[in-house]
C-alpha positions in Angstrom: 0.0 0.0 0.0 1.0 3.7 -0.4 2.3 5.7 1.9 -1.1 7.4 2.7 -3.4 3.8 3.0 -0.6 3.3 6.1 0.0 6.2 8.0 -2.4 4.4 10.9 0.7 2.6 11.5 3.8 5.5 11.4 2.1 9.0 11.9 -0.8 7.9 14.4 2.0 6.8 16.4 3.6 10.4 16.4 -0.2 11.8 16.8 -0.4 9.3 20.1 2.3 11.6 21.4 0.6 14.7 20.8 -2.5 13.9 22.6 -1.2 12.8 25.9 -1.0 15.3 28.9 2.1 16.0 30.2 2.1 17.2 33.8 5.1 19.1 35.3 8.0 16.9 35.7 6.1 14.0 34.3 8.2 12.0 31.1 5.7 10.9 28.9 6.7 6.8 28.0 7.8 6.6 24.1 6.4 4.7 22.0 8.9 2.2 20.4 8.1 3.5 16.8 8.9 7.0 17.8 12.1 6.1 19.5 13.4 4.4 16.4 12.4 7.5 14.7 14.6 9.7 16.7 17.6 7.8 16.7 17.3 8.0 13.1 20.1 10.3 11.6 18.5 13.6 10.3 18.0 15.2 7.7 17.5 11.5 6.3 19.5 11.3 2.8 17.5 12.3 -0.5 17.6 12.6 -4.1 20.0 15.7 -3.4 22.8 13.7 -1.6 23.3 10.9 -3.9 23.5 13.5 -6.8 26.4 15.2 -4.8 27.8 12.2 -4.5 27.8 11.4 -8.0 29.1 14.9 -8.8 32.1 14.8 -6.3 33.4 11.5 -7.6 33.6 12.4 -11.0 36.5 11.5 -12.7 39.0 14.3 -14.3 38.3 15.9 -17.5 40.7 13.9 -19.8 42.1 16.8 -21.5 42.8 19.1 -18.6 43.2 16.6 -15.3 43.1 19.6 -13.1 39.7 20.0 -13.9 36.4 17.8 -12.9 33.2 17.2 -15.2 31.3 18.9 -12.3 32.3 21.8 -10.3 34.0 20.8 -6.9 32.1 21.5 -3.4 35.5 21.6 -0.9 32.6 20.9 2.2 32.2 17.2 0.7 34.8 14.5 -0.5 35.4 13.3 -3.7 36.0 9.7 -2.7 32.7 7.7 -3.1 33.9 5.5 -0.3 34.8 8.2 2.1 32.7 7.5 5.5 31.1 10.9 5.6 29.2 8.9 2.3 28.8 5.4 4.0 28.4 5.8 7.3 24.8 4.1 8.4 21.9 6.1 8.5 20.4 3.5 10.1 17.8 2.3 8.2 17.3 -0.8 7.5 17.2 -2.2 4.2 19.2 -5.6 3.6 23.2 -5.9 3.2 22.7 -7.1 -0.4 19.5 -4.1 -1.1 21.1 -1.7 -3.8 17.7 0.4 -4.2 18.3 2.9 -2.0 20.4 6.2 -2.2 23.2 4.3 0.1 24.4 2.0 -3.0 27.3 3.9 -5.0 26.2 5.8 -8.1 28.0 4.4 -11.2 27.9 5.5 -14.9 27.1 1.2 -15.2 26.3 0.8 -19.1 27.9 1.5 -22.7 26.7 3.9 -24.7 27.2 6.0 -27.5 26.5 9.6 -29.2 24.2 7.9 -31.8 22.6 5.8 -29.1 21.7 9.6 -27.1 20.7 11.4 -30.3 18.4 8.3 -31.6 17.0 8.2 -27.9 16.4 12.1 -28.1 14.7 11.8 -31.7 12.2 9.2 -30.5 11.3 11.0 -27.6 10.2 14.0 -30.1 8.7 12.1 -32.4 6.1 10.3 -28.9 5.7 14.0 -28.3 4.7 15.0 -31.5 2.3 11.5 -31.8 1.1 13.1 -27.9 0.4 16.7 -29.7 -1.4 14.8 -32.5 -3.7 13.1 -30.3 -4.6 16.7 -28.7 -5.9 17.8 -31.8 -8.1 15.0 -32.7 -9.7 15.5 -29.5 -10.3 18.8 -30.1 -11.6 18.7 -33.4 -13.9 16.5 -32.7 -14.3 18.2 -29.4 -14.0 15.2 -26.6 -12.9 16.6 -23.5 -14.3 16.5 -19.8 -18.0 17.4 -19.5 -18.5 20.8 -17.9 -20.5 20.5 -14.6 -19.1 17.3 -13.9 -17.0 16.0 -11.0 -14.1 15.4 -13.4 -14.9 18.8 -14.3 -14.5 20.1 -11.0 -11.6 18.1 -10.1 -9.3 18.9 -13.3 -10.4 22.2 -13.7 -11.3 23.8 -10.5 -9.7 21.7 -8.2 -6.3 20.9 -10.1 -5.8 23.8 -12.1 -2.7 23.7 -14.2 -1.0 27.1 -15.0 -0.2 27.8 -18.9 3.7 27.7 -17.9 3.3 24.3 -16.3 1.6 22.8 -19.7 4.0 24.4 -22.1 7.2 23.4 -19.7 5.3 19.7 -19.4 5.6 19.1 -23.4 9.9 19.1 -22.9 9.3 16.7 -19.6 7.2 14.1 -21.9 9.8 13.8 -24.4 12.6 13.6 -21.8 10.4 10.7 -20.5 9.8 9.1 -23.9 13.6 9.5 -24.9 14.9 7.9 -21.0 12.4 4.8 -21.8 13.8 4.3 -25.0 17.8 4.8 -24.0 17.2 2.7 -21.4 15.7 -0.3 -23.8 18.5 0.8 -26.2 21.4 0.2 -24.0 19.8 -2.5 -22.0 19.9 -0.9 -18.7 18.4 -3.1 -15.5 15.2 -1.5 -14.1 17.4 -0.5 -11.3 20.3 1.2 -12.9 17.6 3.4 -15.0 16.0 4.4 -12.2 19.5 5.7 -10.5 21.4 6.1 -13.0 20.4 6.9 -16.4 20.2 10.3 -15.3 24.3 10.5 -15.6 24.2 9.3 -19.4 25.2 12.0 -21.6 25.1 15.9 -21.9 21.4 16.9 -23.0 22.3 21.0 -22.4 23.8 22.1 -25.4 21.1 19.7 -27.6 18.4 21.1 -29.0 16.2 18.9 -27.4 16.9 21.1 -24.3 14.9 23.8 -25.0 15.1 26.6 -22.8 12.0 28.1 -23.8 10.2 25.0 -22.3 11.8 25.5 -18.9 11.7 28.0 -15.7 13.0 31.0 -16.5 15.9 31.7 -14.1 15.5 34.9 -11.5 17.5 37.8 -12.1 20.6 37.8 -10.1 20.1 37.5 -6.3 20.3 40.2 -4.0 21.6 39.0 -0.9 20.4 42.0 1.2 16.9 41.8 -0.4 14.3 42.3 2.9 11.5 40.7 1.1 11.0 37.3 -0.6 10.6 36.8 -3.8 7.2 36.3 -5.2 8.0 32.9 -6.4 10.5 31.7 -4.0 13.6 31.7 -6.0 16.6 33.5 -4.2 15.5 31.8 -1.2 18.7 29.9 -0.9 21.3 32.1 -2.3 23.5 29.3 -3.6 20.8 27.4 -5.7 18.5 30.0 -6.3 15.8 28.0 -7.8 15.6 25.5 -4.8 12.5 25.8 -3.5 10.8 28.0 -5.9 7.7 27.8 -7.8 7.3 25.8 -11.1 10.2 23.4 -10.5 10.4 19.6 -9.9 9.5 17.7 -6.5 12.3 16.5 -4.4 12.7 12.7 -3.6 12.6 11.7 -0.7 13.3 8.0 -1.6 14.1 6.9 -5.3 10.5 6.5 -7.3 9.7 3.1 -8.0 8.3 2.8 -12.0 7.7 -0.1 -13.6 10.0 0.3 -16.4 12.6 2.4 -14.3 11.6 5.2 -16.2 7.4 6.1 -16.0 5.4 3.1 -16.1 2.5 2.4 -13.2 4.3 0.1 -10.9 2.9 -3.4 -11.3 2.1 -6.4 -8.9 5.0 -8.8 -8.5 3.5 -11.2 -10.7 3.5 -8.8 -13.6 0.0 -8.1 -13.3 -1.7 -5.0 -12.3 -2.0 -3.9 -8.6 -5.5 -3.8 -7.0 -7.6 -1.6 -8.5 -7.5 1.9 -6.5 -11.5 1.5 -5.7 -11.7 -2.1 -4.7 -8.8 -1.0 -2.4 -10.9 1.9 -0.7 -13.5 0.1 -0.9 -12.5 -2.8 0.9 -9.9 -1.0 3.2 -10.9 2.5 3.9 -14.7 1.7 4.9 -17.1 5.0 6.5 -17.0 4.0 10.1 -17.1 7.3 11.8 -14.5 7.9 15.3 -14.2 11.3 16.3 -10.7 12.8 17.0 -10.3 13.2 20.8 -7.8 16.4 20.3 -8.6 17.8 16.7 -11.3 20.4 15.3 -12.8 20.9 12.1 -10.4 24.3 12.3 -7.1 21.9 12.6 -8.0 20.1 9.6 -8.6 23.0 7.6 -5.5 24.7 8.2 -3.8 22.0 7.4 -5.3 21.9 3.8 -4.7 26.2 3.7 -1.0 25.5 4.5 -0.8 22.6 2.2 -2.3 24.7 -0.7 0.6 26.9 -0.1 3.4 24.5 -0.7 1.8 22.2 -2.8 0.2 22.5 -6.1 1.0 19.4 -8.4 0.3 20.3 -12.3 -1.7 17.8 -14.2 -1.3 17.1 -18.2 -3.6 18.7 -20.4 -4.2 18.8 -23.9 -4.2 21.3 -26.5 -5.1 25.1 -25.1 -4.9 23.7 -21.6 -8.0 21.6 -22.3 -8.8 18.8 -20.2 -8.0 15.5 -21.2 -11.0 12.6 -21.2 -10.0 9.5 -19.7 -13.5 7.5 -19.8 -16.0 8.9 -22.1 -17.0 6.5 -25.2 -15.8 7.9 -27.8 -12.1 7.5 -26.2 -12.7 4.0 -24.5 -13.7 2.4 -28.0 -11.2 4.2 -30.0 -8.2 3.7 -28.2 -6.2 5.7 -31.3 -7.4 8.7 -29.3 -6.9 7.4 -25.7 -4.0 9.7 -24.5 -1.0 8.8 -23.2 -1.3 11.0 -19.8 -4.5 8.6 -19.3 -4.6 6.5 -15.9 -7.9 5.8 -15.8 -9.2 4.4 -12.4 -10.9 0.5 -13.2 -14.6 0.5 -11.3 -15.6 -2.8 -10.8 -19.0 -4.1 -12.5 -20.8 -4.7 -8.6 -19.3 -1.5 -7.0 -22.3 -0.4 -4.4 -22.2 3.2 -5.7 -21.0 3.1 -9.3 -22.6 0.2 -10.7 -26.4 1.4 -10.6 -25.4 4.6 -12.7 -23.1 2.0 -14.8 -19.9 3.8 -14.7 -16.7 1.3 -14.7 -14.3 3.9 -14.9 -12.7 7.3 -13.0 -11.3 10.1 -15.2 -7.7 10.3 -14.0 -5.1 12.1 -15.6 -1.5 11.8 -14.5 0.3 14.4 -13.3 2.6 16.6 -15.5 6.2 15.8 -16.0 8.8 17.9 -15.2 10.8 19.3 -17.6 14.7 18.6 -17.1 17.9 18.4 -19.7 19.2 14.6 -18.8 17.8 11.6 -19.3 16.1 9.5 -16.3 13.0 9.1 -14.3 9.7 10.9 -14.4 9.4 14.2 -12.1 6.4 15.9 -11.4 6.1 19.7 -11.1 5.4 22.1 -8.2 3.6 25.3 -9.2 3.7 26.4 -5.7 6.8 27.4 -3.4 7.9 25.4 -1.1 8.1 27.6 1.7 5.9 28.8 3.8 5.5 32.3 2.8 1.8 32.9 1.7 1.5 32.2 -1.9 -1.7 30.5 -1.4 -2.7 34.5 -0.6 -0.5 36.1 -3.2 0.5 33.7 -5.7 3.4 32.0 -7.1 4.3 34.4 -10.2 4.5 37.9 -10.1 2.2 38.4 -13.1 -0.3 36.8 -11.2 0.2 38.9 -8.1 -0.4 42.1 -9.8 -4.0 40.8 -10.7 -4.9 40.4 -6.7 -3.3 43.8 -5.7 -5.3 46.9 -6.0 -1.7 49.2 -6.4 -2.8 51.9 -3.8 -2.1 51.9 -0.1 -0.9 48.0 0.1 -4.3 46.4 -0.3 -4.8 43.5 -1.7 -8.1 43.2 -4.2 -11.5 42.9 -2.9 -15.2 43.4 -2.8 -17.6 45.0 0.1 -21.0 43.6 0.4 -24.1 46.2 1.2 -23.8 45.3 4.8 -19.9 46.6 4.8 -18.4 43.3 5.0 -15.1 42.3 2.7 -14.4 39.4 0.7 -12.3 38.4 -1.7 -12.5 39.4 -5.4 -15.2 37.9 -7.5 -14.1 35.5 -10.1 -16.0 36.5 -13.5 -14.8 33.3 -15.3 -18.0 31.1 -16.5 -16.1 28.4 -17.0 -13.8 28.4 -13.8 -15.2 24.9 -12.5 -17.5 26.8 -9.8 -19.3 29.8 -10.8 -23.2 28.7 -10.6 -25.5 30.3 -13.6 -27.9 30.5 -11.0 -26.4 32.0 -8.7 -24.4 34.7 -10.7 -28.0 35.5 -11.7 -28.0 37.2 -8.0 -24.0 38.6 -8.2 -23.5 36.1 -6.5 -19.5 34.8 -7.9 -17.2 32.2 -6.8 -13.7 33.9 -5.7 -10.4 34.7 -6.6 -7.3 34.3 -4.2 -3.8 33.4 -4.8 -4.4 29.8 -5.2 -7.2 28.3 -7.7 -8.6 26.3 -5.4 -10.1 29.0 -2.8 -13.6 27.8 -3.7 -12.6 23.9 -3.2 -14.7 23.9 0.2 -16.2 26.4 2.2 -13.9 26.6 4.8 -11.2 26.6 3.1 -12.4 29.7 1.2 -12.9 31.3 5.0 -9.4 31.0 5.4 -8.1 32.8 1.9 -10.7 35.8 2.8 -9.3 35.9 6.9 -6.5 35.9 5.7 -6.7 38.5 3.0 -8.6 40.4 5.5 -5.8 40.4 8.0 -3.0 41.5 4.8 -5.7 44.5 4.4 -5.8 45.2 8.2 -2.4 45.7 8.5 -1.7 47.8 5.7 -4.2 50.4 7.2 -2.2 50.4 10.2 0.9 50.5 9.1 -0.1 53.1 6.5 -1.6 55.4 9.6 2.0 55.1 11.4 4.0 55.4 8.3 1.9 58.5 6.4 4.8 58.6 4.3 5.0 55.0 3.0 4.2 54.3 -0.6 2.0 51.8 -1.6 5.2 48.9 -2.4 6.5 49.5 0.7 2.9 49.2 2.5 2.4 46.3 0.5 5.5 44.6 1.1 5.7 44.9 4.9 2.3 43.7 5.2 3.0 40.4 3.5 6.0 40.1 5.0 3.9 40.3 8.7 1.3 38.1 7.4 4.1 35.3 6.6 5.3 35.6 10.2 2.1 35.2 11.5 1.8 31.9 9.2 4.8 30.3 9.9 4.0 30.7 13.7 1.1 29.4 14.2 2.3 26.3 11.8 5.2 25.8 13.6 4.1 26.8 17.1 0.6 25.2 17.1 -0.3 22.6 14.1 2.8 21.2 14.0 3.5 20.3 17.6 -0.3 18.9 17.1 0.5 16.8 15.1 3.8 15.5 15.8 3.9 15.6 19.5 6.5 17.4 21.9 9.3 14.9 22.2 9.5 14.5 18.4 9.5 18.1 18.2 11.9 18.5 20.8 13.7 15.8 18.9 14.1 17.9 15.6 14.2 21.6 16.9 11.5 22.5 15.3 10.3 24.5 17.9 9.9 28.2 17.3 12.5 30.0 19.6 11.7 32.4 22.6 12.8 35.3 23.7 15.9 36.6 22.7 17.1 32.7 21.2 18.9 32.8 17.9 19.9 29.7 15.9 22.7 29.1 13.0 21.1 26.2 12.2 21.1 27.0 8.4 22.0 25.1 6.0 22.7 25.9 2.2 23.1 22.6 1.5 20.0 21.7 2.5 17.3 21.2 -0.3 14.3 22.8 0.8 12.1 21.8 -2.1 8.9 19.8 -0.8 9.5 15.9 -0.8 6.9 14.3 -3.6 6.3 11.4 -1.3 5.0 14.2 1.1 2.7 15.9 -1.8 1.3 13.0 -3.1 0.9 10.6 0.1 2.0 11.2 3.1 0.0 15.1 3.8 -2.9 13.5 2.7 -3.4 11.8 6.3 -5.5 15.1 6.8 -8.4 13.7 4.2 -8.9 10.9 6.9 -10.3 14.1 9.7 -13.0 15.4 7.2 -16.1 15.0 8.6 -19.1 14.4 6.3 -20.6 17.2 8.2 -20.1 21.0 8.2 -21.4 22.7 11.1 -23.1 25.8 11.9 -23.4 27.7 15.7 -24.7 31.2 15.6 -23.4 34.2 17.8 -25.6 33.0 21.0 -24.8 29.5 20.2 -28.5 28.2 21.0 -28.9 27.4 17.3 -26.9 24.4 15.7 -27.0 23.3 11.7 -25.4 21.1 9.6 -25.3 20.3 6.3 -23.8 17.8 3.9 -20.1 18.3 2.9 -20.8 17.6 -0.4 -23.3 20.1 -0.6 -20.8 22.7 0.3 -17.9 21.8 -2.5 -17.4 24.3 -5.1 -20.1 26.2 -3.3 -18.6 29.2 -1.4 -22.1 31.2 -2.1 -23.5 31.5 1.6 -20.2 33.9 2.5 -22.3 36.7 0.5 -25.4 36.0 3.2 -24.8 37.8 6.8 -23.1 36.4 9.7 -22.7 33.2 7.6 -18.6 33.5 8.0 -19.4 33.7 11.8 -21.5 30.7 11.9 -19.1 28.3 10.0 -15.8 29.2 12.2 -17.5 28.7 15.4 -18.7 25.7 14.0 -15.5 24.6 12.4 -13.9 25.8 16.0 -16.0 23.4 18.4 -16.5 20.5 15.9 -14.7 17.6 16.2 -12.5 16.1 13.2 -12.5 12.5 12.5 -9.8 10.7 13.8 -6.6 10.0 11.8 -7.2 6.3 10.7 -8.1 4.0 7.9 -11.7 5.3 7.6 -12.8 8.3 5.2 -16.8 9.2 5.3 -18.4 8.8 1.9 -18.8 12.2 1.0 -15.1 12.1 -0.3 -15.3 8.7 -1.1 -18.5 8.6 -3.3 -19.7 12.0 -3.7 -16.4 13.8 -3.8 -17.1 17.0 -6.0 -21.1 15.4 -7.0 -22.5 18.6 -7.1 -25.8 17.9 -9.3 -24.8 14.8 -10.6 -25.8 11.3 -9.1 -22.7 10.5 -8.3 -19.1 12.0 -7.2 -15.6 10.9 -7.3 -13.8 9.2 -4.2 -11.3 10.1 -2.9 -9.2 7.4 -1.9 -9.1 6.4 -5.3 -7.7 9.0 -6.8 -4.7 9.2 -3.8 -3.9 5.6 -4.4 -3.6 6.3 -8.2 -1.6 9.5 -7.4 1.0 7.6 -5.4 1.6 5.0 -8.2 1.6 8.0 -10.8 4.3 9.7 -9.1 6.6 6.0 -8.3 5.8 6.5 -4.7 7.8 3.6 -3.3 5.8 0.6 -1.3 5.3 0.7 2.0 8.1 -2.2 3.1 10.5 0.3 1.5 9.5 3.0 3.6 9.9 1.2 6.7 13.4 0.2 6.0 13.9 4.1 5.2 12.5 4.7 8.7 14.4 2.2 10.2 11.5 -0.2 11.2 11.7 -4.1 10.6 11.2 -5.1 7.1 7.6 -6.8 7.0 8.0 -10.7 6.0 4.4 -11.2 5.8 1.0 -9.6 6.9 1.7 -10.9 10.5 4.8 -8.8 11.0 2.1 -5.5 10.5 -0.1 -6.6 13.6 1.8 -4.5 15.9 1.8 -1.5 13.6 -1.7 -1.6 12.2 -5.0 -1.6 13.4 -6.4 -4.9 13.1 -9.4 -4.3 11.1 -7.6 -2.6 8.5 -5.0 -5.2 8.0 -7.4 -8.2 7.8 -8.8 -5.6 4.9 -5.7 -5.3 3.1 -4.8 -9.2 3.8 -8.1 -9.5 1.8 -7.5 -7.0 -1.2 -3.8 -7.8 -1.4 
């Protein structure tokens, strides 16, 4: 299972922690998982280290010894077998286990200049076959019904920025040509997926085309008081680390099929589980309420995921959406797109099969674009820091849009009543908007991050905190008459960041991860006049893509299927359906309506982080007026093999847990209901 179908038995340990009361003097007993965490060596090694290492061990350029293929770092070794490269991490994969970043990188196959530029032409000519496929479908029109849950999903919900689409066409090819090099020159499965990546200089070819990447910032200035819009200069070193539009980090290596893109497969060859008979079996609606967590935990964590996290999905030609399961595509498979992952419903499903739907529209996730051969990477459009984007954007074009350019303010609208909220979106065709209800003004919003409107109270949280940006720019602007509207504008994001990062740090995350873990890490936010050195250039900051597409996604497990309601005396009490409120920010226009959802959101009790998801994300996920939604569960599952999430044994050798023999060697980890469930499905 993924990453996410486990975290019952690695994160609910951590969230054990957090919920205990400590009195004075009182040592709260570890639990045996966490104490293995902590005497793990951290930061645990990545992607990042084993491509230093291959860069410091570079032989000499032949025709000038004194100089390396790669530039040299003097604060690492350029012997491979140095110890500050082998010394145990302690995790706990086998002596003989080379997939993991601890075996040595090696060049490990023959190759030639013909075999790179034949590699290079067939990955054109798959991208061109791709492109051709895009325009039959939209000459004959097929794409994703508007209205639709898939509609919602791709368009509202997983909204792909121009930039990402046109930077995804060089990623596809790269893909295409790495599958092909690899069958070319025979490589293992293994050595493709380490290192195929070393074969070859792509940069100077003009399959490298630098119009199809990130543009690279202007020159850092290293005394700069604000941030960058779309975190590049961060780290002054590498100043794309970190920044919007640029590839996921790994955490561990991806696990493909082929080495290169392929869904993983079962070890019999065959296909995995279908995603739906998997949450269907394992992640059944049996409600338990948290014992520590709100409704208002939950949804910050989504808010502060939104502003890290924004995977870019494929699309077809103009940005269209690409149909997965209509027809017209399922019985002419000349048309079936090569992004397509669609999700396989089984013919007696208890939700799907009465409306006879056998398949999910999924779509896989855009690949990055790069200039070396190797595995698929997928494609942040957010930054990974935390530094309010999901307010103000990730690209400076997009920034202007939400600013009004006088005083600091950000963009907005004032009801009759006096009340602000965010800007109205006027786009028809945005995924949300309601005819019906833009018959009475009434729009969905704007915000820094497309997916303000997702839920309700997730939209509360873009338009407090677009409230609070406005707030303190009429203060600051009545202490500093002077100030022009940049500088009005800058210092009030630059509070409003603060503020984020310190109630993430100083609140969610200790929720979350408990005090000794915390402790553990120093991740604690210091007091008083403390001051750390603690930084680290060396240190990627990009966000891990096991974290994006798994392991955050513990939070879907404390929706309730309920939003609640309390008004200002809190005598009356309402609920209503979740899925009634997706896509569906329209009550914010009606009085006190804000009011009633936070105290709701503020006294409600999430669900409790397990196995179980209620069935308004796992059947009528994004339903709206249809009979029927998406779930879910699904769709993470299928997420985690699109992006080579590796299995779940692998990741608890990476965490330095016992490698599981059989189902049996789970019981201590797992709840038992859910692992006679997976026993079952698996």
């Amino acid at each position: 299972l993924l990453t996410v179908v486990t975290l019952a038995a690695t994160i609910s340990v951590l969230i054990g922690q957090s919920i205990e009361k400590t009195q004075a003097n009182v040592v709260i007993p570890a639990n045996q998982s966490l104490l293995t965490l902590m005497s793990l060596s951290w930061p645990r090694r990545d992607c990042e280290w084993y491509c230093r290492r291959w860069r410091q061990s570079q032989t000499r350029v032949p025709e000038d010894p004194s100089k390396k293929m790669y530039p040299d770092d003097p604060k690492f070794p350029d012997d491979p077998n140095d110890p500050k490269w082998t010394v145990p991490d302690n995790s706990t994969f086998p002596q003989n286990d080379t997939w993991n970043w601890n075996r040595q990188p090696s060049a490990g196959v023959n190759w030639t200049a013909n075999d790179v530029n034949e590699a290079l032409q067939e990955g054109s000519k798959q991208q061109k076959s791709a492109s051709k496929i895009e325009d039959d479908l939209d000459s004959k029109n097929l794409t994703i019904a508007r209205g639709t849950p898939s509609y919602k999903h791709q368009v509202g919900f997983k909204k792909t920025d121009p930039l990402a689409t046109q930077m995804a066409k060089q990623g596809y090819l790269m893909d295409q040509a790495s599958a092909d090099m690899k069958n070319r020159t025979n490589m293992t499965r293994e050595d493709s997926t380490f290192d195929l990546q070393w074969v070859g200089d792509l940069s100077h070819t003009p399959y490298c085309d630098k119009a199809l990447q990130r543009p690279m910032p202007s020159p850092c200035n290293a005394k700069a008081r604000y941030r960058s819009v779309d975190g590049s200069c961060n780290n002054l070193e590498h100043p794309l680390w970190g920044a919007s539009f640029t590839p996921f980090r790994r955490a561990m290596p991806p696990h493909y099929e082929d080495g290169v893109m392929s869904l993983r497969q079962a070890k019999d060859g065959g296909d995995l589980p279908s995603p739906r008979v998997v949450s269907n079996t394992v992640h059944t609606s049996t409600p338990a309420e948290s014992r520590s967590y709100t409704i208002l935990l939950m949804s910050w964590g989504q808010f502060i995921d939104h502003d890290i996290t924004a995977t870019a999905l494929a699309k077809g030609k103009n940005g269209s959406s690409i149909p997965c399961c209509i027809p017209e595509v399922i019985y002419q498979p000349s048309i079936l797109h090569p992004e397509c992952a669609p999700i396989k419903i089984p013919d007696n499903d208890p939700d799907y099969s009465p409306y006879n739907q056998t398949c999910m529209e999924f779509t896989r996730s855009a690949s990055a674009p790069r200039c070396h051969f190797g595995p698929r990477e997928q494609l942040n459009q957010q930054t990974a820091f935390i530094d309010g984007s999901v307010i103000y954007g990730g690209k400076e074009e997009q920034l202007r849009h939400l600013r009004t350019h006088k005083d600091g303010l950000l963009d907005s609208q004032v009801t009759l009543d006096g009340r602000e909220l965010l800007p109205p979106s006027m786009d028809p065709d945005d995924g949300c908007n309601d005819k019906e209800q833009t018959g009475y003004d009434r729009y969905c919003f704007v915000s820094g991050d497309s997916r303000v409107n997702e839920q309700i109270l997730l939209t509360i949280f873009h338009t407090i905190w677009a409230r609070q940006h406005n707030l303190l720019a009429g203060i600051l602007k009545d202490l500093n008459p002077d100030w022009e509207d940049e500088t009005l504008f800058q210092e009030s994001r630059r509070i409003v960041i603060a503020q984020m990062q310190h109630i993430t740090y100083n609140e969610y995350v200790p929720s979350i991860l408990g005090p000794n873990f915390m402790k553990y890490l120093k991740l604690s936010p210091l007091k008083g006049e403390e001051q750390t050195n603690d930084y680290d250039e060396d240190m990627h900051p990009s966000i891990a893509n096991e974290f994006a597409a798994a392991a955050f996604r513990f939070g879907h497990s404390q929706i309730q299927g309920l939003i609640q309601r309390i008004d200002a005396p809190g005598k009356n009490v309402k609920f209503s359906q979740l899925m009634k409120e997706f896509f569906a920010p329209f009550s914010l226009y009606d009085r006190n309506s804000m009011g009633d959802l936070v105290r709701g959101e503020a006294s409600q009790s999430a669900s409790a982080v397990d196995t179980y998801f209620t069935s308004q994300v796992t059947s009528h996920l994004f339903q709206g007026k249809s009979a029927i939604g998406l779930d879910l569960v699904s769709i993470n599952i299928q997420r985690g093999r699109d992006h080579g999430v590796a299995p779940y044994n692998r990741w608890r050798m990476y965490c330095g847990l016992k490698p599981a023999q059989n189902f049996t060697d789970l019981s201590p980890d797992m709840d038992k209901g859910a692992l006679q469930a997976i026993m079952k499905v698996y």
